[in-house]
C-alpha positions in Angstrom: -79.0 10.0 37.8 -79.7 13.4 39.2 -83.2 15.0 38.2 -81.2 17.7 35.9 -80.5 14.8 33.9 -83.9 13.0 33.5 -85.5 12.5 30.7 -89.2 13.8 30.8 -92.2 12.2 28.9 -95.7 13.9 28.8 -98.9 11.6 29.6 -101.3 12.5 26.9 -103.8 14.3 29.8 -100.7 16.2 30.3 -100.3 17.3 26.9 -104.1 18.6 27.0 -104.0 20.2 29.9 -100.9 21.9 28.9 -102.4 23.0 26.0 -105.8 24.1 27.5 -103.6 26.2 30.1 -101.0 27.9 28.1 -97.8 25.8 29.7 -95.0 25.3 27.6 -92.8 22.2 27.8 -89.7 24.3 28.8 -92.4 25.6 31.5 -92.9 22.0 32.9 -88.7 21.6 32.6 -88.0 24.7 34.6 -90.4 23.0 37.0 -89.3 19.3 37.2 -85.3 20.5 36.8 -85.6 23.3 39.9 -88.6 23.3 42.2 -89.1 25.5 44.8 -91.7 23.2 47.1 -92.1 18.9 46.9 -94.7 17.4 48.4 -96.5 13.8 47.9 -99.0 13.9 44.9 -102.8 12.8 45.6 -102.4 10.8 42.9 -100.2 7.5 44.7 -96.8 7.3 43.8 -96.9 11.2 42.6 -95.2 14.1 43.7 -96.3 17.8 43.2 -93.4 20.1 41.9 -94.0 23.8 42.5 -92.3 27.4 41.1 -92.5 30.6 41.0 -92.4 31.3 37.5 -92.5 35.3 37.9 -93.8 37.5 40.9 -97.2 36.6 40.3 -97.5 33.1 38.6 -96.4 29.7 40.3 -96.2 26.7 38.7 -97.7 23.3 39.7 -96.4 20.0 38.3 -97.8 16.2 38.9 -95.3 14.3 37.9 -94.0 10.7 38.8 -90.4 10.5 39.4 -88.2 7.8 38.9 -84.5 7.1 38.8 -84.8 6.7 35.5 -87.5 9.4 33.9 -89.8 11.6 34.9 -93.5 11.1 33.5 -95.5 14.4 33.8 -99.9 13.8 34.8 -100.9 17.1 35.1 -99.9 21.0 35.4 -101.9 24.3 36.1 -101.4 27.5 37.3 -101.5 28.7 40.6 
């Protein structure tokens, strides 16, 4: 399955965070469906997923990734 395709579920710290930082889900989508930079996570078993979201912003995702869904951790602005 190609990571276009995966379906993306939202840990519940992900969900506050999201809130408490003004990230939208389509935000985190953009993110997991077209990064620009992927590098291991701290978090084991993680990657971080990164974007340019305009000239200014970037995007960073925590996310793990599997061939079957991706499950999003964490996301803040860079």
């Amino acid at each position: 399955m190609r990571r276009s395709d995966l379906p993306i579920h939202y840990d519940p710290h992900a969900l506050r965070r999201m809130s408490q930082r003004s990230v939208s889900r389509e935000q985190i989508e953009q993110v997991v469906r077209s990064p620009d930079a992927v590098r291991p996570a701290k978090r084991r078993g993680a990657l971080r997923l990164e974007k340019a979201m305009s000239a200014r912003k970037r995007l960073a995702v925590i996310a793990e990734v599997s061939r079957t869904d991706a499950l999003i951790v964490s996301a803040w602005w860079m």
